[in-house]
N, C-alpha and C positions, 0 to 999 in steps of 0.2 A: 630106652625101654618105656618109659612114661609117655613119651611123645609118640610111639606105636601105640598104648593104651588108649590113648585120647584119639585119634585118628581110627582107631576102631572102634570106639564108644561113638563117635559121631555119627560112622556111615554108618552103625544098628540103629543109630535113633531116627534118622531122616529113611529107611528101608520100613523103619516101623511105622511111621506115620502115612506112607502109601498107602495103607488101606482104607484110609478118610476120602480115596480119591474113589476109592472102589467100590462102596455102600451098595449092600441092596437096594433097590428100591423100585417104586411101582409107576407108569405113566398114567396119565388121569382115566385111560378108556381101557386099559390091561385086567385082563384077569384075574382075580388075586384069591388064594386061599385061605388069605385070611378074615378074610370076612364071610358070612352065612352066605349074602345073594352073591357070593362067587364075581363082587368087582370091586377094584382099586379105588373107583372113586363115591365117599359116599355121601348124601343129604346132610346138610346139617339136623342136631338133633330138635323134636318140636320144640317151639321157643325159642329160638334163639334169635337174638337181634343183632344185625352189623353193627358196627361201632357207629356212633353219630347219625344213627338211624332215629332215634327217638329226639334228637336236638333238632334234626333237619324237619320233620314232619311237623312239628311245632313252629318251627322258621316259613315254613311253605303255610301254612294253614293262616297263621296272623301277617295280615298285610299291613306291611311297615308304612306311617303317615307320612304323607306327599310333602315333601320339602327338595328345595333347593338342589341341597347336598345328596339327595335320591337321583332326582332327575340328571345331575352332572354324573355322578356313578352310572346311572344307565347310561346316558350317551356314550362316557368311553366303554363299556362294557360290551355295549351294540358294536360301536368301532372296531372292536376287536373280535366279537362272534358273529356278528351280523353279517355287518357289511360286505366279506366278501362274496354271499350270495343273494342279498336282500338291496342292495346298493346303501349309499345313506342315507337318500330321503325315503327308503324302504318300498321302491316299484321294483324290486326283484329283478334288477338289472344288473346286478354285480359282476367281478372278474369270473368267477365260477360259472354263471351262466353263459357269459361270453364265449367262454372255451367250450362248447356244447355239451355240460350240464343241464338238465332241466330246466326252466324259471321258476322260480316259486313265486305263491300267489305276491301280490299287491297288498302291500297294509292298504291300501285308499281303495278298495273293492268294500260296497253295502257289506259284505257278508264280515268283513272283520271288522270293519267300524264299530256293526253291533253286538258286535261279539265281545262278553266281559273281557275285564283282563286277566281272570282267571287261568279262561283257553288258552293265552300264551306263556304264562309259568308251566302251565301242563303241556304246551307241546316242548318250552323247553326243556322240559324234566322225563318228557317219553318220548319227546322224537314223534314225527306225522310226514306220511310220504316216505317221500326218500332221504328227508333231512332224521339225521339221527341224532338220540338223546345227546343232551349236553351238561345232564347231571352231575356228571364224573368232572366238569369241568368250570361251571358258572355254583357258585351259591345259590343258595334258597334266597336269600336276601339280595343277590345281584339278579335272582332270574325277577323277582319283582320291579326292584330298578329297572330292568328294560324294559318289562311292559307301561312302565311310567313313562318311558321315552318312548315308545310305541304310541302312545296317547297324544305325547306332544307333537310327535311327527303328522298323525293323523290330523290334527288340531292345524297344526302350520301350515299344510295340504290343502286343507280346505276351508280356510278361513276366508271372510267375507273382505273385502278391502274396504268394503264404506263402517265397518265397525269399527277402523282404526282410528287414532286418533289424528286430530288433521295435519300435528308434525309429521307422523311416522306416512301416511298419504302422500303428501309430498315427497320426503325421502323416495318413499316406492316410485314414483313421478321421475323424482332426477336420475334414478339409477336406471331407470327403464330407458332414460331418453341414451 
């Protein structure tokens, strides 16, 4: 008799809790009645801020001082967002364009050279063209790290050979031959 009670206590409890599967509920672009403008999905109220909204705008606004430990951060951070549409020395020859993607521009074109390095935190924080934001995915603090490696690329690009020192001239000499 006990072991009938219990084997029927059980199946009422797990019958009960099927209604957790069954919820009302609304799809984001549904109608709903319960709201005034007659829909499911609504604004948030004025003021209100996403989480890590106010730490990120302060991370993006102060650019972090150019060290080492920055520029090694940008490099792999590049490597890993970059490069496969920008290549690695950044002429836009990546795997992505290969397969008939777009090209995107040239770091080494006049027009980004002189262009701060502001422009590229902000394309990568809104996306420009076809390339889209990467907000959601690089930090405020990594997206500056790459425009620091964007600098050095640009720098390495176009660097003079007779400025170097007459070791590293040479170097450049025996590996050329």
């Amino acid at each position: 008799m006990r072991r009938r009670f219990f084997v029927l206590a059980t199946i009422l409890l797990f019958t009960g809790c099927d209604d957790m599967n069954h919820q009302p509920r609304y799809d984001s672009y549904e109608k709903s009645s319960l709201f005034g403008d007659g829909k499911a999905l609504q604004a948030p109220p004025e003021g209100t801020v996403a989480r890590d909204d106010l730490q990120n705008a302060s991370a993006l606004a102060d650019r972090p001082p150019m060290s080492a430990g920055l520029l090694q951060r940008g490099r792999m951070e590049f490597g890993i967002y970059c490069t496969p549409c920008h290549d690695a020395a950044g002429y836009g020859n990546g795997t992505v364009p290969a397969r008939g993607f777009p090209h995107p521009p040239s770091f080494h074109i006049d027009r980004l050279r002189q262009a701060p390095s502001r422009y590229f935190v902000e394309v990568i924080s809104k996306g420009h063209g076809v390339m889209y934001s990467y907000a959601d995915r690089v930090s405020p603090r990594d997206r500056w790290a790459i425009a620091a490696y964007i600098r050095a690329l640009q720098l390495s690009q176009g660097a003079d050979i007779a400025g170097l020192p007459p070791e590293d001239q040479a170097q450049l000499k025996r590996a050329g031959s």
